[in-house]
DRENVOMI-480392 format. One line per field, with one value per residue: residue number from 1; x, y, z of N, C-alpha, C in turn. Coordinates in nm, 4 decimals, m for minus. Last residue first. Layout:
N
k <- (NUM, ...)
n.u <- (X, ...)
n.v <- (Y, ...)
n.w <- (Z, ...)
ca.u <- (X, ...)
ca.v <- (Y, ...)
ca.w <- (Z, ...)
c.u <- (X, ...)
c.v <- (Y, ...)
c.w <- (Z, ...)
//
This chain:
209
k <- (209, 208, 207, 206, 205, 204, 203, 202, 201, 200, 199, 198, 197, 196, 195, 194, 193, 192, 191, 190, 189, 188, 187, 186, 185, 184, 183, 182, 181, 180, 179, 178, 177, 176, 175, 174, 173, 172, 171, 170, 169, 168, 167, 166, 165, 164, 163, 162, 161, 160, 159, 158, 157, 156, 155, 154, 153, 152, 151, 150, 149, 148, 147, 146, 145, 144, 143, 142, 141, 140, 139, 138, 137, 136, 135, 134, 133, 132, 131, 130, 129, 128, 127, 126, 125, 124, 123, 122, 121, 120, 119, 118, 117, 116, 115, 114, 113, 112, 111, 110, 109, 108, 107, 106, 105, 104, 103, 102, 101, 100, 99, 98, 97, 96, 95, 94, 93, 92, 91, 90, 89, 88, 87, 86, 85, 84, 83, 82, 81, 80, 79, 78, 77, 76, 75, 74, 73, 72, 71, 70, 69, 68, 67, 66, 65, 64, 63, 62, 61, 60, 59, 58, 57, 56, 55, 54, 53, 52, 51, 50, 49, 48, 47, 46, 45, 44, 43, 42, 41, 40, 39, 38, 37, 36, 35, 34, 33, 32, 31, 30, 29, 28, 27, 26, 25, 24, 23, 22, 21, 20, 19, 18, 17, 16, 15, 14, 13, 12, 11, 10, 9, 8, 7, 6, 5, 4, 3, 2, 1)
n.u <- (0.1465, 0.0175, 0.0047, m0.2576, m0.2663, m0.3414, m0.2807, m0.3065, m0.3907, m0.4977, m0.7807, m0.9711, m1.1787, m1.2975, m1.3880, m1.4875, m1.4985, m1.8004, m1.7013, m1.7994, m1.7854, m1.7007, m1.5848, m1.4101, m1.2077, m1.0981, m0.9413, m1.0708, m1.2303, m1.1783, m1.3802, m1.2535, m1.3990, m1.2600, m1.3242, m1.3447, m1.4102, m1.5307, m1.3697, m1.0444, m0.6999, m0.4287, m0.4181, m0.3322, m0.1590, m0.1721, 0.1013, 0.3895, 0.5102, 0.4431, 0.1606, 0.1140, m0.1928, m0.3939, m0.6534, m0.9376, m1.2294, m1.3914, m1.3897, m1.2084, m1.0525, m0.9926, m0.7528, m0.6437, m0.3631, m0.1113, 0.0385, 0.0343, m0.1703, m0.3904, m0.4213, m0.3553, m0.3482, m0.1273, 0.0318, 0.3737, 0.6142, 0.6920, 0.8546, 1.0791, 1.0708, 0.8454, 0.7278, 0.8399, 0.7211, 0.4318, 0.3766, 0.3268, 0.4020, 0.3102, 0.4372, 0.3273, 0.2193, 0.0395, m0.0138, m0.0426, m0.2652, m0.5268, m0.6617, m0.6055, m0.6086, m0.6739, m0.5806, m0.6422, m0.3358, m0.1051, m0.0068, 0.1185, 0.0142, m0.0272, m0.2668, m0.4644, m0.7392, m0.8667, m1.2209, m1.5468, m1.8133, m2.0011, m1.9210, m1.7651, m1.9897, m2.0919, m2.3398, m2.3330, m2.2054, m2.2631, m2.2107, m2.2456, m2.3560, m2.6320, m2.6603, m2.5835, m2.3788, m2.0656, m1.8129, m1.4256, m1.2115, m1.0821, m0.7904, m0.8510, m0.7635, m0.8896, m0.9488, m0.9922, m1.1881, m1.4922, m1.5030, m1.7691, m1.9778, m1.9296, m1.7847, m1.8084, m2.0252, m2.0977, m2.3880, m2.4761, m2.2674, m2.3354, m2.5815, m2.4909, m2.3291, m2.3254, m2.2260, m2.1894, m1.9215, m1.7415, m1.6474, m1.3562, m1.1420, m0.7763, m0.5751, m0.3353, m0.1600, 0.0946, 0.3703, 0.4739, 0.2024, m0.1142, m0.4247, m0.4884, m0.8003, m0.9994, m1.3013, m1.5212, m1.8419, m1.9984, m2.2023, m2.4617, m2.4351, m2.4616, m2.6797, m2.6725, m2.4321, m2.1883, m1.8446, m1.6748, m1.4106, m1.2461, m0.9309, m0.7986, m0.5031, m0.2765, m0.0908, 0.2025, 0.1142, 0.0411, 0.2473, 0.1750, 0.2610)
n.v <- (m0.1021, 0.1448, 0.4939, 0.7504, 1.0470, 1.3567, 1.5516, 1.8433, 1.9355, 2.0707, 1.8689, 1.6461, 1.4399, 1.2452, 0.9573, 0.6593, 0.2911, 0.0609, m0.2602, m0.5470, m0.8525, m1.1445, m1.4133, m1.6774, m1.8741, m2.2008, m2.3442, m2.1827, m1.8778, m1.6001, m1.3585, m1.0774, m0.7439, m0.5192, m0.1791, m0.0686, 0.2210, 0.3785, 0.6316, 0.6097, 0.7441, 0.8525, 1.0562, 0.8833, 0.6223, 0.2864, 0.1587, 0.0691, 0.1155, 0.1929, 0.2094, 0.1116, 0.0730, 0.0193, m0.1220, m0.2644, m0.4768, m0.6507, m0.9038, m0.9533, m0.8457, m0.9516, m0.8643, m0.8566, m1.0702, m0.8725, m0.7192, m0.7512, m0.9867, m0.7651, m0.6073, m0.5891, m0.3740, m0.3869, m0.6803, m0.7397, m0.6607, m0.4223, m0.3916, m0.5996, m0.6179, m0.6061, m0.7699, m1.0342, m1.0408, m1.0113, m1.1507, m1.2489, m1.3965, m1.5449, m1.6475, m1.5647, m1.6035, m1.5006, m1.2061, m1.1046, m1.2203, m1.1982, m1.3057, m1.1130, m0.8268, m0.8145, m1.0921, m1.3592, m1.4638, m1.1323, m0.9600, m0.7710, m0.5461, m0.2844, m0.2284, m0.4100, m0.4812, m0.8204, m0.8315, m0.6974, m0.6543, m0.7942, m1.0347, m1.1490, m1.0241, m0.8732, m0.9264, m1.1623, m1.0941, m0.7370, m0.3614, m0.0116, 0.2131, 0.2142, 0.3181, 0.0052, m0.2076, m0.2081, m0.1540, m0.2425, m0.3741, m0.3733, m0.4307, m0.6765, m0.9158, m1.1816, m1.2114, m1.3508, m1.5037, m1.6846, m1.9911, m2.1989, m2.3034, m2.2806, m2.2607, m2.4368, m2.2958, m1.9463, m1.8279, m1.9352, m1.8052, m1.5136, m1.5106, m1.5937, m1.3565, m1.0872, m0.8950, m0.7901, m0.7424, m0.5824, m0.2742, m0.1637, 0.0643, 0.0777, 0.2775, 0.3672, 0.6019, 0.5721, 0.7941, 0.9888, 1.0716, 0.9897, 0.9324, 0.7545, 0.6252, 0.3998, 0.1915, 0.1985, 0.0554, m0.2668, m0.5547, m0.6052, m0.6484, m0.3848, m0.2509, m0.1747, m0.0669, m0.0088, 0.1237, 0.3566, 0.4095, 0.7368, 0.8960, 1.1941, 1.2983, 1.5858, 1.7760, 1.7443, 1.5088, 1.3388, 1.2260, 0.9875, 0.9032)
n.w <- (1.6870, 1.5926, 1.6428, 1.5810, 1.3943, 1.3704, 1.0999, 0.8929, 0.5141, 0.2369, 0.0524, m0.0228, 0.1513, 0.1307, m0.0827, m0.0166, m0.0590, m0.0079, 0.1993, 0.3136, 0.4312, 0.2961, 0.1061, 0.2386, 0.2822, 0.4045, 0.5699, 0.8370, 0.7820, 0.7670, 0.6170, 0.3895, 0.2870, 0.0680, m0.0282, m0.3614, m0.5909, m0.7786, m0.7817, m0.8026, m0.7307, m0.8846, m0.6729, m0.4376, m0.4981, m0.3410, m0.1846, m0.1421, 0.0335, 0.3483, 0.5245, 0.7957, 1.0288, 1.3040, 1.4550, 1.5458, 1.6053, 1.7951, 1.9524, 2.0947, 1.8094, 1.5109, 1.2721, 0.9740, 0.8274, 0.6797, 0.4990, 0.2553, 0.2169, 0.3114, 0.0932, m0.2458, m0.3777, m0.5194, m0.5083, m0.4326, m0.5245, m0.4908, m0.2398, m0.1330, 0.1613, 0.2172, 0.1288, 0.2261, 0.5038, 0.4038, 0.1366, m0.2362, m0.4569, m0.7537, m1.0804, m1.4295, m1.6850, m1.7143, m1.7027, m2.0019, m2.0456, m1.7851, m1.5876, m1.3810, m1.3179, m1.0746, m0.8726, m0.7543, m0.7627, m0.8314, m1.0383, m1.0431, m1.2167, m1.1608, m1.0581, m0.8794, m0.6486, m0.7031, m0.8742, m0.8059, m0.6587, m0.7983, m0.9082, m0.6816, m0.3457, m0.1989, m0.1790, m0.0912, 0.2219, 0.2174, 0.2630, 0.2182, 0.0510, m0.1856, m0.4666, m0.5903, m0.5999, m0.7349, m0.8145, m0.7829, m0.7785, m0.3638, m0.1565, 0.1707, 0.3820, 0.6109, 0.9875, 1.2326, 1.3494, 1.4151, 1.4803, 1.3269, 1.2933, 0.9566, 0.7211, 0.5459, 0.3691, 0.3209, 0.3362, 0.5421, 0.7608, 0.7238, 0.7860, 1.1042, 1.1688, 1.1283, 1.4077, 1.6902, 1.6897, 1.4981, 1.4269, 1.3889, 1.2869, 1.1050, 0.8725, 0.7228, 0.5755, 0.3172, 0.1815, m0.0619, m0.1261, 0.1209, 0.2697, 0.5203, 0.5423, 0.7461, 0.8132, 1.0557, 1.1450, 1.1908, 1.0924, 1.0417, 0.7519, 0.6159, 0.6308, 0.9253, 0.9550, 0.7125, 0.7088, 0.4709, 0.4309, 0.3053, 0.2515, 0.2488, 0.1793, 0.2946, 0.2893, 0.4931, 0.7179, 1.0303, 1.2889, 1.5087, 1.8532)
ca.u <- (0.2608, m0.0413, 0.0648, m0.1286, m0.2966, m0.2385, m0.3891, m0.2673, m0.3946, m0.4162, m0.7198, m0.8433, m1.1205, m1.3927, m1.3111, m1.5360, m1.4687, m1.7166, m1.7469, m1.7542, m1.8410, m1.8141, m1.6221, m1.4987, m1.1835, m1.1790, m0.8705, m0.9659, m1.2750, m1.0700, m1.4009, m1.2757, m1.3438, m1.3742, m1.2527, m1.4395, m1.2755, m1.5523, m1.4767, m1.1476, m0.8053, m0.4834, m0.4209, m0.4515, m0.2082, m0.1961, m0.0120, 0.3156, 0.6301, 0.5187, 0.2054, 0.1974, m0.0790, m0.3335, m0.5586, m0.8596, m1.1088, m1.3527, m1.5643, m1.3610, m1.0093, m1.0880, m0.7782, m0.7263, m0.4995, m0.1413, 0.0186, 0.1410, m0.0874, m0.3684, m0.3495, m0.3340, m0.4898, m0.1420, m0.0357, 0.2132, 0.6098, 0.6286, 0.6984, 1.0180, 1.2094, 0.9547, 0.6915, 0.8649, 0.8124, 0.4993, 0.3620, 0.3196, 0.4705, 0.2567, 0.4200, 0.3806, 0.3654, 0.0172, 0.0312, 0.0751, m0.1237, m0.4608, m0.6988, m0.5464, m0.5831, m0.8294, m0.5980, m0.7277, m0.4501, m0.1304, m0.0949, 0.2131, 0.0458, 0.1363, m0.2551, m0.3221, m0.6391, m0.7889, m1.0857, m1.4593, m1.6903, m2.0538, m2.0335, m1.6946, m1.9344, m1.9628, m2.3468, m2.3383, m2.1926, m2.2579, m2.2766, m2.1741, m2.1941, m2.5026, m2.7249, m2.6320, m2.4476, m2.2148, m1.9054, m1.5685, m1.1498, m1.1113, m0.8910, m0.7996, m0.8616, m0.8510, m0.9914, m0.9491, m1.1633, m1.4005, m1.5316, m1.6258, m1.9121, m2.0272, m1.7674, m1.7053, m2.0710, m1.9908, m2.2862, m2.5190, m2.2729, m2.2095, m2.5596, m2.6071, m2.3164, m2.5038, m2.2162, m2.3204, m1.9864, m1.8020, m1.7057, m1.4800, m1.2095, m0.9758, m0.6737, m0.4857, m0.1687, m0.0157, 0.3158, 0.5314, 0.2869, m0.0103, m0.3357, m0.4390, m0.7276, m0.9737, m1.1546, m1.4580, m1.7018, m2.0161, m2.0673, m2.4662, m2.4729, m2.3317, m2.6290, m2.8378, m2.4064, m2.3176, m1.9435, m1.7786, m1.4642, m1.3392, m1.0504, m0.8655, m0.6405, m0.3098, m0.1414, 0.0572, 0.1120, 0.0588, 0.1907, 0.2388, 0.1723)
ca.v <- (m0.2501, 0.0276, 0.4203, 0.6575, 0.9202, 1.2933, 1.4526, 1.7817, 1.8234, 2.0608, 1.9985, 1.6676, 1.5539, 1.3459, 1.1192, 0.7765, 0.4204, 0.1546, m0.0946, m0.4992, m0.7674, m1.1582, m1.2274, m1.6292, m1.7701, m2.0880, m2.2987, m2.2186, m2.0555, m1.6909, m1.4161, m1.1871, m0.8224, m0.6383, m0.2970, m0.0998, 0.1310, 0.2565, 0.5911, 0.5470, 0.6748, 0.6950, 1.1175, 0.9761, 0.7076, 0.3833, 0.1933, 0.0308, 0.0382, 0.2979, 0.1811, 0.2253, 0.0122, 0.0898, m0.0909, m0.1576, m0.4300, m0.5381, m0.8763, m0.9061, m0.8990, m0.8784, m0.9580, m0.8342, m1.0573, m0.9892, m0.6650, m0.6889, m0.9950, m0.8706, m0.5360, m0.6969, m0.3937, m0.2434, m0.6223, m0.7264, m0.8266, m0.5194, m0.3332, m0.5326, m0.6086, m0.4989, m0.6479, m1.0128, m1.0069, m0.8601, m1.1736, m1.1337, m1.4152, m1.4182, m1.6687, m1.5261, m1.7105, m1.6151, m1.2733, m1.0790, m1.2976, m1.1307, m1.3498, m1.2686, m0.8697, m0.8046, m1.0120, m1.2511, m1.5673, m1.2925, m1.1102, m0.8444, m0.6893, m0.2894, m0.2165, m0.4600, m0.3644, m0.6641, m0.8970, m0.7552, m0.5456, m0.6603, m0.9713, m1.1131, m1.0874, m0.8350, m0.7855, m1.1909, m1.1938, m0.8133, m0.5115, m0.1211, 0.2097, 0.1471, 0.3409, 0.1305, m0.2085, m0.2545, m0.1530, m0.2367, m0.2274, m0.4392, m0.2946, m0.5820, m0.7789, m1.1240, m1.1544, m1.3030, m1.3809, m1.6106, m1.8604, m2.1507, m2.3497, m2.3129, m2.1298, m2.4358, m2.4094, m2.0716, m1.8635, m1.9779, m1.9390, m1.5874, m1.5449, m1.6947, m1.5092, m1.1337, m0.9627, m0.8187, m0.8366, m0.7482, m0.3587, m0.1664, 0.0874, 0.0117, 0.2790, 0.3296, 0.5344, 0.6222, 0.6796, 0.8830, 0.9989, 1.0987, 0.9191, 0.9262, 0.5722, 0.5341, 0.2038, 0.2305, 0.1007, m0.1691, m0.4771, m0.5437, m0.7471, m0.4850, m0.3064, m0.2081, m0.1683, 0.0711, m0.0430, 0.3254, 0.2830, 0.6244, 0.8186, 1.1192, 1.2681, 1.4306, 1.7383, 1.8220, 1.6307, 1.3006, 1.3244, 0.9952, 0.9627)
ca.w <- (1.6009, 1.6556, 1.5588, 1.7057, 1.4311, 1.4281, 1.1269, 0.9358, 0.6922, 0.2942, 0.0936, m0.0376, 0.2098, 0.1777, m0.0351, m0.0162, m0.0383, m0.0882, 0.2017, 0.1831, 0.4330, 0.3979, 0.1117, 0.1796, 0.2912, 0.3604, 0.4610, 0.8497, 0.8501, 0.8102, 0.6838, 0.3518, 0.4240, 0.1040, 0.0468, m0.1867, m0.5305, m0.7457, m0.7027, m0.8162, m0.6637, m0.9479, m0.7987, m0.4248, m0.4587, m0.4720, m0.2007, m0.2874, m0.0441, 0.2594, 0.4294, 0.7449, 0.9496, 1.2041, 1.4420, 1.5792, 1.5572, 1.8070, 1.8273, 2.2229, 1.9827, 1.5973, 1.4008, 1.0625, 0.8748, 0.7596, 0.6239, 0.3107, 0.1750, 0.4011, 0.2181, m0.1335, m0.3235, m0.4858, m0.5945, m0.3995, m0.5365, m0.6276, m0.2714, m0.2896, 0.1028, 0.3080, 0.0424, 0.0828, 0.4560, 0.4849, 0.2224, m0.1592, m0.3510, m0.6540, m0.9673, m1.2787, m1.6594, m1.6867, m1.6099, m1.8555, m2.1100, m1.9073, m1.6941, m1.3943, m1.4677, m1.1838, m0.9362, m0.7525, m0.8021, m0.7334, m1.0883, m0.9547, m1.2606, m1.1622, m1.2171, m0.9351, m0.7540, m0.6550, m0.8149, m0.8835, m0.6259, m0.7593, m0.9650, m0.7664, m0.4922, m0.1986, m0.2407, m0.2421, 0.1797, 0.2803, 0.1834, 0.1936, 0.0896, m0.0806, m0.3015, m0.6008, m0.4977, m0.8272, m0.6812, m0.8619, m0.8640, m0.4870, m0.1908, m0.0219, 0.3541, 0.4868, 0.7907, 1.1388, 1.4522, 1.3407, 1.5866, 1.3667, 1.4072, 1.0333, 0.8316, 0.6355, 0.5056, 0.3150, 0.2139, 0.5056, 0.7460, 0.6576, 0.6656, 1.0343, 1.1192, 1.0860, 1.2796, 1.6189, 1.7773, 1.4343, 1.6100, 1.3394, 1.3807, 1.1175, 1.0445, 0.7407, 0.7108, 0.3619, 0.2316, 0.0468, m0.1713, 0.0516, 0.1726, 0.4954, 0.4942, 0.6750, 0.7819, 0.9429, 1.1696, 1.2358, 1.1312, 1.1428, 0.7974, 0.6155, 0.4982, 0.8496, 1.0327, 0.7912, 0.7512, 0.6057, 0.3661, 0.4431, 0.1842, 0.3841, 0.0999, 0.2915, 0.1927, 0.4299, 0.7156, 0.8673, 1.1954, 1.3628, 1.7543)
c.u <- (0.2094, 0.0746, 0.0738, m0.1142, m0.1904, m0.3365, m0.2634, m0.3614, m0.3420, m0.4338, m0.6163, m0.7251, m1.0248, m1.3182, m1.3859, m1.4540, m1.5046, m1.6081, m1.6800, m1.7930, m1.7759, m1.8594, m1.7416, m1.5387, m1.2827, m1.1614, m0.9772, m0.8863, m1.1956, m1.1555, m1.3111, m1.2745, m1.3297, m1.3287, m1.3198, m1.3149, m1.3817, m1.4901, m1.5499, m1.2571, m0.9178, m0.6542, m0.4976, m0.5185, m0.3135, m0.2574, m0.0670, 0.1591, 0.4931, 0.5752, 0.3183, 0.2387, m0.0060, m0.1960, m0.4619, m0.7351, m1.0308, m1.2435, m1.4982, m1.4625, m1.1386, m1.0431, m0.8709, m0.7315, m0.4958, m0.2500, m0.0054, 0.1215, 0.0221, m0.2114, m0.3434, m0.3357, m0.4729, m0.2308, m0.1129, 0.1438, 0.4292, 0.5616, 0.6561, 0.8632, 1.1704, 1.0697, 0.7942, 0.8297, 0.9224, 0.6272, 0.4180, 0.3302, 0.4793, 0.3790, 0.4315, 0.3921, 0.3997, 0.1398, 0.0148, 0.0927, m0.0193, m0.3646, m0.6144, m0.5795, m0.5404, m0.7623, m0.6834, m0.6941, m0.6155, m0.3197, m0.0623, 0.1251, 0.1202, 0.1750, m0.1483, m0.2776, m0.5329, m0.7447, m1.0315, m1.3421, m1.5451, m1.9457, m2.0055, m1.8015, m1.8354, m1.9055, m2.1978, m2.3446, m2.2235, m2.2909, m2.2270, m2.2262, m2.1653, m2.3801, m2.6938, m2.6828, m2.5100, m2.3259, m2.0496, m1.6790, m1.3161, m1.1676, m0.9287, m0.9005, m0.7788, m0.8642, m0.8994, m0.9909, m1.0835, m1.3780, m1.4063, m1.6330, m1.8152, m1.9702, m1.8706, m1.7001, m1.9541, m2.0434, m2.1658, m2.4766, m2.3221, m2.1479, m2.3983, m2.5741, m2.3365, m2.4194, m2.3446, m2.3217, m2.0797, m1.8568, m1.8075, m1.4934, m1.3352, m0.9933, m0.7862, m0.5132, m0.3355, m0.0385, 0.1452, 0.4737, 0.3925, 0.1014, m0.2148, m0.3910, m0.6715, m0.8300, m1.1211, m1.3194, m1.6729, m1.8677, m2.1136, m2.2893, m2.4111, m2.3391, m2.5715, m2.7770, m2.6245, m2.3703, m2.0687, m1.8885, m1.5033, m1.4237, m1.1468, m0.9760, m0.6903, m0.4780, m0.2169, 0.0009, 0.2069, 0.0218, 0.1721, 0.1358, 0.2485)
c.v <- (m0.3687, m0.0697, 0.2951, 0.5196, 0.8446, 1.1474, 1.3921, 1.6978, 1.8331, 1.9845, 1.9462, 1.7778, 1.5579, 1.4588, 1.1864, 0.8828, 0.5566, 0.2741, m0.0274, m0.3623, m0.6656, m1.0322, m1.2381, m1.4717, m1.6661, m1.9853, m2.1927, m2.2181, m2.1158, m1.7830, m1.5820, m1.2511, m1.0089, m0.7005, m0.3672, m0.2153, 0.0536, 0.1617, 0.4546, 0.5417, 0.6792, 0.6904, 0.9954, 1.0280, 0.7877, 0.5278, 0.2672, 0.0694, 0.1174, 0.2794, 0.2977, 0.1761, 0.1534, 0.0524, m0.0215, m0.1513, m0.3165, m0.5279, m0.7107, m0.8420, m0.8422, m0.9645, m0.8748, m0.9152, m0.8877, m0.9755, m0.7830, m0.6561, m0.9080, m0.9443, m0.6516, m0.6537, m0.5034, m0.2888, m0.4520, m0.6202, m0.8326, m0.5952, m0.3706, m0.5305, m0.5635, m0.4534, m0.5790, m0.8393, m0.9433, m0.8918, m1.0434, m1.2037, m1.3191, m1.4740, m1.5600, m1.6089, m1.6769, m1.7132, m1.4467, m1.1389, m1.2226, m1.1902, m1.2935, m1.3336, m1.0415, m0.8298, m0.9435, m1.1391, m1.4109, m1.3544, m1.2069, m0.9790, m0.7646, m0.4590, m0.2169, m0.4101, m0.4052, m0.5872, m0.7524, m0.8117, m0.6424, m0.6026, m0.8102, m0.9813, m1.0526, m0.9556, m0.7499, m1.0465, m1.1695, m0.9840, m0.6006, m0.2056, 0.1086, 0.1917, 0.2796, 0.1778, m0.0326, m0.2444, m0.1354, m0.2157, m0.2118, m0.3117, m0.3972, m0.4543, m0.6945, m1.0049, m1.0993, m1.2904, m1.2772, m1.5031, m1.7816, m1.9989, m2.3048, m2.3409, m2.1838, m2.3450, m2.4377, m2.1612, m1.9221, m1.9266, m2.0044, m1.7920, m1.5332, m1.6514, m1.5865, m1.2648, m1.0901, m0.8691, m0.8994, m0.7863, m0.4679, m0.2458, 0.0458, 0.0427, 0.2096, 0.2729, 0.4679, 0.5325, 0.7167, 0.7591, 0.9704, 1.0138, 1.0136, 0.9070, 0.7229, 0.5149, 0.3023, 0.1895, 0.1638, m0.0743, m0.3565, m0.5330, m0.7577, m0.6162, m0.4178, m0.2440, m0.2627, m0.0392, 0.0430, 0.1729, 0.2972, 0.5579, 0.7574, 1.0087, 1.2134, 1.4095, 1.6288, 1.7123, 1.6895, 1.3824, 1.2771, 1.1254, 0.9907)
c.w <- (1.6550, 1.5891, 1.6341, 1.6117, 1.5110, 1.4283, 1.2332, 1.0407, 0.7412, 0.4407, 0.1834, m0.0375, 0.0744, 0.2023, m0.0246, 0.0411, m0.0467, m0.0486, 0.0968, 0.2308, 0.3362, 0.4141, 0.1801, 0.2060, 0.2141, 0.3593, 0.3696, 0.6761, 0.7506, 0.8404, 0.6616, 0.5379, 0.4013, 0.2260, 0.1065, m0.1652, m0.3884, m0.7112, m0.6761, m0.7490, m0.7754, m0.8681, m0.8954, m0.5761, m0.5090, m0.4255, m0.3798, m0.2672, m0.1632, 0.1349, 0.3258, 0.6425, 0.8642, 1.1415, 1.3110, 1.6127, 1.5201, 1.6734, 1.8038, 2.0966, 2.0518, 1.7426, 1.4510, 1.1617, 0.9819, 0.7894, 0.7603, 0.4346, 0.2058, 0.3640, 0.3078, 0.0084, m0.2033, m0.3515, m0.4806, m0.5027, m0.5010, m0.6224, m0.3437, m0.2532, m0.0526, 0.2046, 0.1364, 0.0004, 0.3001, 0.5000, 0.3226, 0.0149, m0.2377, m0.5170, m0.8667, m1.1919, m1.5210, m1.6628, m1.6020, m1.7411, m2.0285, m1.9447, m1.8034, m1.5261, m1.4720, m1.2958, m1.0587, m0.7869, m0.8025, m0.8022, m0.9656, m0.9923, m1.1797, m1.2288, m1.2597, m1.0576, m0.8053, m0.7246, m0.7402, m0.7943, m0.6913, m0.6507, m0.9309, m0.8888, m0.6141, m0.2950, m0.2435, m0.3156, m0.0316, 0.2032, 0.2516, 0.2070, 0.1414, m0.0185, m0.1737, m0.5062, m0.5068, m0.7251, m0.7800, m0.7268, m0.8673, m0.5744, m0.3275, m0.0839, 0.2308, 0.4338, 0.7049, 1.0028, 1.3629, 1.4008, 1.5035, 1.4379, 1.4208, 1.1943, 0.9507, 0.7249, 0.5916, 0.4186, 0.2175, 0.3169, 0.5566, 0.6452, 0.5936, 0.8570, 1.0609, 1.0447, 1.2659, 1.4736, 1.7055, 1.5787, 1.5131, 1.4589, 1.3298, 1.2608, 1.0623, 0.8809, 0.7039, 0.4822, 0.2889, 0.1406, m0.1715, m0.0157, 0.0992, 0.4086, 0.4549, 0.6636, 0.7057, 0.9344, 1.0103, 1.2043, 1.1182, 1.1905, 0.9382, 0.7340, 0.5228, 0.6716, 0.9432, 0.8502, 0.7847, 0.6127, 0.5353, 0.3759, 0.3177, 0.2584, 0.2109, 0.2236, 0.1800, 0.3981, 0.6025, 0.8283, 1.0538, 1.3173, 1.6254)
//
């Protein structure tokens, strides 16, 4: 078990399962500035396939088990907490967080003259060794897919190089789920964040390698 203690921010990016195209869950997130712990607990049995098919066609026949996953800077879905295939569009939860300019290919400043001379090189080895090298939002990029095991997912990560903390957060921050058919990689479910806590904590969470 990992104390996480004082002071911690509790953000939750809730899946409502009648939005998000019947995922189900959360991902929470202890935020403090040394590090922060996030935690998914979501259940993709019942996932609404059919319209992830029917916004990517490479996803057709495939048995997705991994996902891509980032904090993105936007949320355009009013009365929502969360979405699904074109409600998780560039339109309506933008590129990633990146206000450090690590400029991998989806960052929100890719279009800016800071980053056009970059090359991105985020991966969990490269952020062990420089927290930089990833843009704030990359969490698949420092971490590695999501994996759902039996349509399930559940597990926790420790972020200690390059989160953003609690003081920078954004209400219109959502983490998008991008759906693995094979070189595809399309936005399939999406949840806004939401603080609910920022008083003093303590919080035991179990720690998943």
């Amino acid at each position: 078990m990992i104390t996480v203690s004082p002071a911690s921010t509790t953000v939750v990016y809730t899946f409502d399962p009648v939005t998000s195209g019947g995922v189900a869950g959360t991902i929470t997130t202890l935020v403090r500035a040394a590090s922060t712990v996030i935690s998914a607990d979501l259940d993709v049995a019942n996932a609404n396939w059919a319209a992830l098919n029917a916004a990517e066609i490479d996803c057709t026949n495939v048995d997705v088990t991994e996902y891509l996953w980032h904090i993105h800077t936007k949320w355009d879905n009013p009365g929502k907490v969360s979405e699904l295939t074109a409600g998780c569009s560039f339109a309506k939860t933008g590129n990633h967080l990146d206000p450090d300019f690590a400029c991998g290919p989806n960052s929100d400043h890719i279009e800016e003259p800071e980053c056009a001379d970059k090359t991105y090189g985020c991966n969990p080895t490269s952020y062990a060794e420089a927290p930089g090298v990833c843009e704030k939002g990359d969490l698949s990029g420092k971490f590695g897919t999501m994996k759902a095991v039996s349509g399930k997912i559940s597990a926790t990560w420790i972020d200690r190089g390059n989160y953003p903390t609690e003081p920078k957060y954004k209400d219109t921050w959502s983490i998008v789920l991008h759906a693995v058919c094979g070189t595809a990689t399309p936005r399939f479910v999406c949840a806004k964040g939401n603080v609910w806590n920022r008083a003093n904590t303590t919080t035991n969470v179990p720690l998943i390698t």
